[in-house]
C-alpha positions in Angstrom: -14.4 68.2 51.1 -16.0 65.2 52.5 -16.8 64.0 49.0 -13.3 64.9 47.5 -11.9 62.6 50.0 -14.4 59.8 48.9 -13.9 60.6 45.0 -10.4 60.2 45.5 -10.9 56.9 47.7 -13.0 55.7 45.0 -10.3 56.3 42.7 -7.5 55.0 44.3 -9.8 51.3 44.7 -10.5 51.6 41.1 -6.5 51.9 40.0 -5.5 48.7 42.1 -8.5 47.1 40.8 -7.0 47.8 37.2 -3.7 47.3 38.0 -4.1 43.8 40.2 -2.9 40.8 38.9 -5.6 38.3 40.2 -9.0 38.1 38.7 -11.3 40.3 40.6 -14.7 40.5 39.5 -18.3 41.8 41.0 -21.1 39.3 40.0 -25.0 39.2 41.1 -26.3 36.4 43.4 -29.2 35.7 42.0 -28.9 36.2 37.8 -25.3 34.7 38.0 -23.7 38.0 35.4 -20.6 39.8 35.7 -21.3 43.1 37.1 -17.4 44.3 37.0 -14.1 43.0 35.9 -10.7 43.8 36.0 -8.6 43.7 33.2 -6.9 40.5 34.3 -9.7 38.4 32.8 -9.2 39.2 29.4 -5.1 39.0 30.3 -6.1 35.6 31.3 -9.1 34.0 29.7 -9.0 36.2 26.2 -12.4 37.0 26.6 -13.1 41.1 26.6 -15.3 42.0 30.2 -18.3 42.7 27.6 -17.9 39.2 26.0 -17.8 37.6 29.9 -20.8 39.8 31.3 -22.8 38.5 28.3 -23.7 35.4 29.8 -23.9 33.8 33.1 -20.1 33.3 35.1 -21.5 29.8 35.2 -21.2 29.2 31.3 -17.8 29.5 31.3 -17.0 26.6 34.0 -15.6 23.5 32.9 -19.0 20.8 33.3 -17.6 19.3 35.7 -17.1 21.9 37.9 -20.3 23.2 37.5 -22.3 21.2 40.1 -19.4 22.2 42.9 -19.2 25.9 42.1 -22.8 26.7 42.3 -23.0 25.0 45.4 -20.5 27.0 46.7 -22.4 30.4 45.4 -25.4 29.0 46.9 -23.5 28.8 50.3 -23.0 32.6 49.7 -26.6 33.3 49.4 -27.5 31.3 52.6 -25.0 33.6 54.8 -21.9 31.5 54.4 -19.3 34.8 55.1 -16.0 33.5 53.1 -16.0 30.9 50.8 -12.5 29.4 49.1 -12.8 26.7 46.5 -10.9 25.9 42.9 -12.8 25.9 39.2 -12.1 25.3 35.9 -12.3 28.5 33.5 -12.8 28.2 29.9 -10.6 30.6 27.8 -11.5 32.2 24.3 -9.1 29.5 22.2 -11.6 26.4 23.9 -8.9 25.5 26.8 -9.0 25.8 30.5 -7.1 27.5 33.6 -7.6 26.2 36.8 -8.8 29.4 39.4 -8.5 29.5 43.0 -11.5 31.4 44.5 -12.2 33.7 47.9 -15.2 35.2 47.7 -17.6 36.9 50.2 -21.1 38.1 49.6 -23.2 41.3 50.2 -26.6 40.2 51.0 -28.2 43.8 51.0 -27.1 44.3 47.5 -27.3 41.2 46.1 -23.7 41.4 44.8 -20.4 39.0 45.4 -17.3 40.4 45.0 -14.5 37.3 44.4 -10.8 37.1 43.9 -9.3 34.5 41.8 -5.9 33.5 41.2 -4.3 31.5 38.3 -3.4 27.9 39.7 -2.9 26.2 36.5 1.0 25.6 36.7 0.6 24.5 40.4 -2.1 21.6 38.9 0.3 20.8 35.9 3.0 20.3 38.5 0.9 18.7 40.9 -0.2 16.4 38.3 3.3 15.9 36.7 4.4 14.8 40.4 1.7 12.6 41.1 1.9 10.7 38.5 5.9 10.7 39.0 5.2 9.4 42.4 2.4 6.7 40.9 5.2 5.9 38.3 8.2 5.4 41.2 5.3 3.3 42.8 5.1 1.1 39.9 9.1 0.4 39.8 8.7 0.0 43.5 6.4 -2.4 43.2 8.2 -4.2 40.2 11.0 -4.2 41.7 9.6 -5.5 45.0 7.8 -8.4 43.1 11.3 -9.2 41.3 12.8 -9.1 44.7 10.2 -11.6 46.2 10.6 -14.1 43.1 14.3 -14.8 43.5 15.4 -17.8 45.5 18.2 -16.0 47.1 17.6 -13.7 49.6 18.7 -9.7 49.4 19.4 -7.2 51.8 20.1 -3.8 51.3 21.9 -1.9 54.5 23.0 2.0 54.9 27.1 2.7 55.9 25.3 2.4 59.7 24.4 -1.7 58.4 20.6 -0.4 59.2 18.4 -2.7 57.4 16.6 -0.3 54.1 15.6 -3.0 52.0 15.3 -6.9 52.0 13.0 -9.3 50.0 10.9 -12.0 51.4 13.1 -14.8 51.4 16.0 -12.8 53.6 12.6 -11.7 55.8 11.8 -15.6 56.1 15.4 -16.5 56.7 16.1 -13.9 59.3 12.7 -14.3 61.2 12.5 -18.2 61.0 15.8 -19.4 61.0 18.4 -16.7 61.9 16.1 -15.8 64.6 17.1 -12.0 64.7 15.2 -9.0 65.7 13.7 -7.2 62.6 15.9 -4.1 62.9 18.8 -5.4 64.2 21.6 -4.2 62.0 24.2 -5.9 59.7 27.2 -6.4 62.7 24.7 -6.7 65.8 22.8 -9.8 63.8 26.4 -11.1 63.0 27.1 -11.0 66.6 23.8 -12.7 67.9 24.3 -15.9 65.2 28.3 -16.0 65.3 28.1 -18.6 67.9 25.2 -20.7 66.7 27.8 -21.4 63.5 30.8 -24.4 63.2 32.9 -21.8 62.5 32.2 -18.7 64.4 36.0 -17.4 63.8 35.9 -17.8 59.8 32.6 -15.7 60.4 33.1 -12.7 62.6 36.6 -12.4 60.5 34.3 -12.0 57.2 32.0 -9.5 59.3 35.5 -7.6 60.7 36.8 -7.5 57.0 33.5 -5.1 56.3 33.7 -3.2 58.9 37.4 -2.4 58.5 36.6 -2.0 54.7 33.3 -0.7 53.7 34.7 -0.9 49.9 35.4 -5.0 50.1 33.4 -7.4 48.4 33.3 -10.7 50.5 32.1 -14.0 49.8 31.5 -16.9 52.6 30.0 -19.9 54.1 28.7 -20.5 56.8 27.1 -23.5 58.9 24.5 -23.3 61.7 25.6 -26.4 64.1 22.2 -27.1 65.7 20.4 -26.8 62.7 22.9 -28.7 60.4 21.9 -25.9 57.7 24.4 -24.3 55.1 24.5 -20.6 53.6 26.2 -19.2 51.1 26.8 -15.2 51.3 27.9 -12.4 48.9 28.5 -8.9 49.5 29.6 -5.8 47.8 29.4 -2.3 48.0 26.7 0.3 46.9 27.1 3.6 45.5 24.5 5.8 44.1 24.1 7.7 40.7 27.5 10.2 41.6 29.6 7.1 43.0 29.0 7.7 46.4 28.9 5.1 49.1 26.4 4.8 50.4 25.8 0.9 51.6 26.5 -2.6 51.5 24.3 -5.2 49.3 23.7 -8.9 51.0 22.6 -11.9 49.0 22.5 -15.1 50.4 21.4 -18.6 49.4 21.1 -22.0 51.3 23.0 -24.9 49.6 22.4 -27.4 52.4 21.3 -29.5 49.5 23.5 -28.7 47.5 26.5 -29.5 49.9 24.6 -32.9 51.0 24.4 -34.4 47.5 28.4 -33.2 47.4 28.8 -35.0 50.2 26.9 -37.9 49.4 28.4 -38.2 45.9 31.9 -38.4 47.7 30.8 -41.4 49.7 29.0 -42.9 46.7 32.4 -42.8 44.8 34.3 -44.3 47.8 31.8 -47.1 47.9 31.6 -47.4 44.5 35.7 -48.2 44.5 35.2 -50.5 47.4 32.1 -52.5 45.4 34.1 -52.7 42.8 37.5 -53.5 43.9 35.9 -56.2 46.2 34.2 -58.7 43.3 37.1 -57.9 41.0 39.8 -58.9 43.4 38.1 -62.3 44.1 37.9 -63.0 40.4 41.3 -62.0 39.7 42.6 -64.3 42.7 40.4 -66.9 41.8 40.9 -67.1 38.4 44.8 -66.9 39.0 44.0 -70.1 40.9 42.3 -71.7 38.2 45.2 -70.8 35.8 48.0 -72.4 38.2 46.7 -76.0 37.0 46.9 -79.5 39.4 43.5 -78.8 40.4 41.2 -81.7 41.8 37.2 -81.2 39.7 36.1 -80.0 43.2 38.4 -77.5 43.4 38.1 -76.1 40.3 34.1 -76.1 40.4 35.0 -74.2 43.9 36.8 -71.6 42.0 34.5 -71.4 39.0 31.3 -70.6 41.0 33.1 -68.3 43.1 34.2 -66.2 40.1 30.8 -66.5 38.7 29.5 -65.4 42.1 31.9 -62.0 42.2 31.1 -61.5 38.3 27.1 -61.6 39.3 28.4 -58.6 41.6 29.9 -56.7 39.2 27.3 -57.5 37.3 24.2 -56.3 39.9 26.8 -52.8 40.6 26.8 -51.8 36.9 23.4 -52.1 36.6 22.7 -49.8 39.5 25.3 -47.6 37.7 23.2 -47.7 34.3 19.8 -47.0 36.6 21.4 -44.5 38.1 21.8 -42.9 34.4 18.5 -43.8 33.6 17.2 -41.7 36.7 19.0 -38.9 35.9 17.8 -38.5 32.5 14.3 -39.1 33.5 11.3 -41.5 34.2 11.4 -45.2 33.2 10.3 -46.5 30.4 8.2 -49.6 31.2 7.8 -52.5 29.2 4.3 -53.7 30.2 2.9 -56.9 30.1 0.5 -59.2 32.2 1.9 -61.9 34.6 1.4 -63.5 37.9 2.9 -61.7 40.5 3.2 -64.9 43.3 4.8 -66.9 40.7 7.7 -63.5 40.8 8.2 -63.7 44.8 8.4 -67.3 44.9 11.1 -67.0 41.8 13.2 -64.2 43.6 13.0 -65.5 47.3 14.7 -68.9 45.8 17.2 -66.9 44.2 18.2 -65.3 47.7 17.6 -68.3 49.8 20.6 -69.7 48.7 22.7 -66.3 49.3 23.3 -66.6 52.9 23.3 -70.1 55.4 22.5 -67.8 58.2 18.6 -66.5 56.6 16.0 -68.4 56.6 13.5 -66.8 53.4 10.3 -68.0 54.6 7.3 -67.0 51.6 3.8 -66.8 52.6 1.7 -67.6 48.9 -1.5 -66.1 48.7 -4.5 -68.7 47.8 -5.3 -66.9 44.7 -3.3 -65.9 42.0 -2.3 -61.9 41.5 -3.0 -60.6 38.1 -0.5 -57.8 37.2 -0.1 -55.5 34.5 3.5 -54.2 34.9 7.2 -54.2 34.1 8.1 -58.1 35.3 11.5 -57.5 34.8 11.6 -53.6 37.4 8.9 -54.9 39.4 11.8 -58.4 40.2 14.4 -55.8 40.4 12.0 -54.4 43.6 11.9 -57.4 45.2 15.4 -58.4 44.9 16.7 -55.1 46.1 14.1 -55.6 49.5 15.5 -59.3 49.6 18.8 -58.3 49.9 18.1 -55.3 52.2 16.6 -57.7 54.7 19.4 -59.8 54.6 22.1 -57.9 54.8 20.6 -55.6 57.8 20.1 -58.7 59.6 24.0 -59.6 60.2 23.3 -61.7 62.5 20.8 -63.9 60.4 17.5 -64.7 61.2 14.2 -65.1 59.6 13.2 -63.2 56.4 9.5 -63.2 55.8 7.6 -62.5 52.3 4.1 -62.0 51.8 1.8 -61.4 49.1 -1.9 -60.3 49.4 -4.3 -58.5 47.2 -7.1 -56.3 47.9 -9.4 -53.2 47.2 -7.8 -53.1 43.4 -4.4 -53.5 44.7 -1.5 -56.4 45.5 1.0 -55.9 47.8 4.2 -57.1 48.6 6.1 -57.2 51.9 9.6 -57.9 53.3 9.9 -58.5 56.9 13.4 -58.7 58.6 14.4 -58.8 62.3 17.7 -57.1 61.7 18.9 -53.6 63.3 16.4 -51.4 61.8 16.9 -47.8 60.8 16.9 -45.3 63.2 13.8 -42.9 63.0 16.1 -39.9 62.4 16.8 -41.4 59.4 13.4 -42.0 58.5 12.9 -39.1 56.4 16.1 -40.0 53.5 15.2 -43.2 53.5 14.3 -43.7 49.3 16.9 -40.7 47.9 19.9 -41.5 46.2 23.4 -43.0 48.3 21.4 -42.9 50.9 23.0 -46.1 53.5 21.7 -46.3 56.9 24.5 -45.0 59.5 24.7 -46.6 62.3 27.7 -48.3 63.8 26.2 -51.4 63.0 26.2 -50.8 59.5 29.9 -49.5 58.6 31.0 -52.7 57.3 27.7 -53.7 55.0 28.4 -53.0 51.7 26.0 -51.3 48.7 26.1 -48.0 47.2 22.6 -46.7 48.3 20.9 -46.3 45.1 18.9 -49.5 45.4 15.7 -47.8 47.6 15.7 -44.8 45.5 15.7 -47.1 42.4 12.0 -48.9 43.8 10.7 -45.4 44.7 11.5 -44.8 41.2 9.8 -48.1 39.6 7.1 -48.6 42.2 5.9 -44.7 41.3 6.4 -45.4 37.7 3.6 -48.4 38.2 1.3 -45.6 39.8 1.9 -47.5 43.2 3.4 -46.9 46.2 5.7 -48.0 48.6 6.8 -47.9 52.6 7.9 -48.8 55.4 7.7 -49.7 59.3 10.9 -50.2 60.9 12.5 -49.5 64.6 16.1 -49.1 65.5 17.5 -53.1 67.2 14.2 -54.5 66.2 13.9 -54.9 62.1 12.4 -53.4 59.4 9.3 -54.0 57.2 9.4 -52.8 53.3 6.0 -53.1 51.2 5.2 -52.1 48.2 1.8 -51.9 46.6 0.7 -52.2 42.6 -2.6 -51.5 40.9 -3.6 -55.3 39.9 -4.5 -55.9 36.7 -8.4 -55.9 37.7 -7.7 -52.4 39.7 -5.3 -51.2 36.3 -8.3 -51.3 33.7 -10.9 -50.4 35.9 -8.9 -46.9 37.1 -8.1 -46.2 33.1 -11.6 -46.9 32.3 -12.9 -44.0 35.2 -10.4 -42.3 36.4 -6.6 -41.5 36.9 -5.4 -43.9 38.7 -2.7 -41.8 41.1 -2.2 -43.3 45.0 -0.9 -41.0 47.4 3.1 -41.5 47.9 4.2 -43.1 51.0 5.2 -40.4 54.1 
């Protein structure tokens, strides 16, 4: 009986080792051969269990698996009780399946019995996803880098206004300017900078329009007050692939200097009318004088230079007007020739010693003479534009003081006034375009505030540089310095000659 019961145990393993769907196998530890398979293999691999037991198991695993797997079987031979590890199995048509092993050992008999089960869809699919996730990476990463190399800066919020996206310029703005927590969301930011703005109605009614309306587009300005800076700000709704909302995109840009050179334009135009209509209606007067007849020679020579002085006006406006052109289409063209600079100065402070009764033009001339290499004609329009700087930010008159020096390869030039000086707020805008001095001692001097910026432009032209000193109530000092002629030849013959610009 007793050995009924085990012929009929045996038998019973034997069927669900036929029947089983993994691959179970018996193999010796030390040759490395098949000792028993289960029809699986062949179900699997192709192979027949006589082609498989012909040669070591090790034959059929992919090279580089090899190394790993006998390893693991020598791990089985030192007493290791379980073992679980993955392998690449060649198949009869020259392909693989990937196997996942358990196997144990028998150390008595030499044997290990092992149970492997056909993995090869779960690597295809774990390899289809990882290089899906690598791939979503990649457009993650593009489209972060995209992000970053706008100018404006985007924000991405859920229907909550929680923060799920933003760029590096919104990150910038927000931390250094906006000063707002980094997860603070869309309305409790809003509510924190409403009433750093000019117009903190015009701006929580823009943030109330989204909240009441989570469909609405918006578009808006607003103004920090402290800061004096200006943003523009768009924002629509975002709905994924089925149409469903599901957020709010931000984009925002900062136009404070764009809204400053609107600004500055506007005042240019008004002071452009008032230059003009200023010469034009002496002429006009003065000319209807002239025409009227029963005029004494004095009185008509009166008139004459006092037409001729409002034409020269006109004249000196329109040229600013064609610079201005010129500036805008790009850099001077120099016509360059040699002359003495001195000579220049002493021509041009002449000129404006005559100008005003209440100046005195007092020019310092250098021993030697000052070789220059330049534009004679831009490098006079310099010094007349600082000339009549210094005198008419000296209202009250006063003393007007030129120098010219040379030195170290350079010459320089500079004006020195005792008028009101320019505040050191205004330090910073002193050589861009329309830019006038504010102050209220200045309202009522004329110009149209292109002259500075029109040096800057010929002095940097020249490879030269200019500056200033000046203090508000006190006066200014304008210089200007140019390669001489001796510096010019021996920086082409060396090196680039390029001077830092002034701060």
């Amino acid at each position: 009986m007793h050995i009924d019961a085990t012929s009929e145990s045996q038998a019973d393993l034997d069927r669900f080792f036929a029947l089983s769907l993994e691959l179970l196998c018996v193999a010796g530890l030390n040759d490395g051969l098949f000792k028993r398979l289960n029809p699986s293999w062949e179900r699997t691999l192709g192979f027949t269990a006589a082609e498989l037991r012909a040669q070591p198991f090790i034959e059929f695993v992919h090279p580089d698996d090899r190394e790993s797997s006998l390893e693991q079987v020598a791990g089985l031979a030192d007493g290791f009780a379980i073992v679980c590890f993955e392998n690449r199995f060649r198949c009869k048509d020259g392909s693989y399946r990937w196997l996942a092993w358990t196997a144990t050992p028998s150390l008595e008999t030499g044997l290990l019995y092992a149970a492997g089960h056909d993995v090869t869809e779960r690597k295809r699919a774990e390899a289809e996803f990882g290089a899906h996730q690598l791939y979503l990476q990649r457009l993650v990463d593009i489209n972060g880098a995209l992000l970053d190399a706008s100018v404006d800066g985007m924000r991405l919020v859920d229907l909550e206004g929680r923060s799920l996206l933003g760029n590096s310029v919104m990150e910038q703005v927000r931390n250094d300017v906006f000063k707002l927590p980094r997860y603070t969301t869309l309305q409790a930011g809003a509510a924190m900078l409403a009433h750093r703005l000019t117009d903190p109605a015009a701006y929580r009614a823009t943030m109330l329009a989204i909240l009441n309306d989570p469909e609405c587009s918006t578009t808006d300005e607003f103004e920090l007050a402290e800061e004096r800076r200006v943003f523009q700000r768009n924002t629509g709704p975002v709905r994924d692939s089925d149409g469903v909302l599901i957020g709010r995109i931000i984009v925002m840009r900062e136009i404070t200097a764009e809204r400053d050179a609107a600004r500055l334009k506007a005042e240019f135009v008004a002071t452009v009318s008032h230059e003009l209509r200023t010469p034009l209606t002496g002429v006009l007067g003065f000319a209807e004088l002239l025409l009227e007849g029963d005029l004494d020679e004095e009185t008509r020579r009166h008139y004459a230079q006092t037409i001729q002085r409002e034409a020269q006006r006109l004249t000196a406006l329109v040229d600013d007007f064609l610079d201005l052109q010129k500036l805008e289409a790009g850099p001077f063209t120099l016509a360059l020739e040699a002359f003495e600079l001195s000579a220049l100065v002493r021509q041009q402070v002449e000129l404006y010693s005559v100008q005003s009764e209440g100046h005195r033009l007092e020019f310092a001339a250098p021993d030697e003479e000052l070789a220059l290499v330049g534009d004679r004609k831009r490098i006079g329009q310099v010094i007349a534009n600082l000339l009549s700087n210094a005198i008419k930010y000296s209202p009250a008159g006063g003393v007007v003081t030129v120098t010219a020096t040379s030195g170290d390869g350079f010459v320089r030039v500079c004006v020195r006034d005792t008028g009101i000086g320019i505040p050191s707020a205004q330090h910073g805008r002193v050589f861009t375009r329309f830019f006038r001095v504010d102050s209220c001692d200045t309202r009522e001097i004329g110009g149209t505030g292109l002259g500075l910026a029109l040096c800057d432009e010929i002095v940097t032209a020249h490879k030269g540089r200019i500056g200033f000193e000046s203090t508000a109530d006190v006066g200014s000092t304008f210089w200007f310095e140019l390669p001489s002629a001796l510096g010019a030849r021996a920086a082409s013959e060396y090196a680039p000659f390029a001077p830092p610009r002034a701060a």
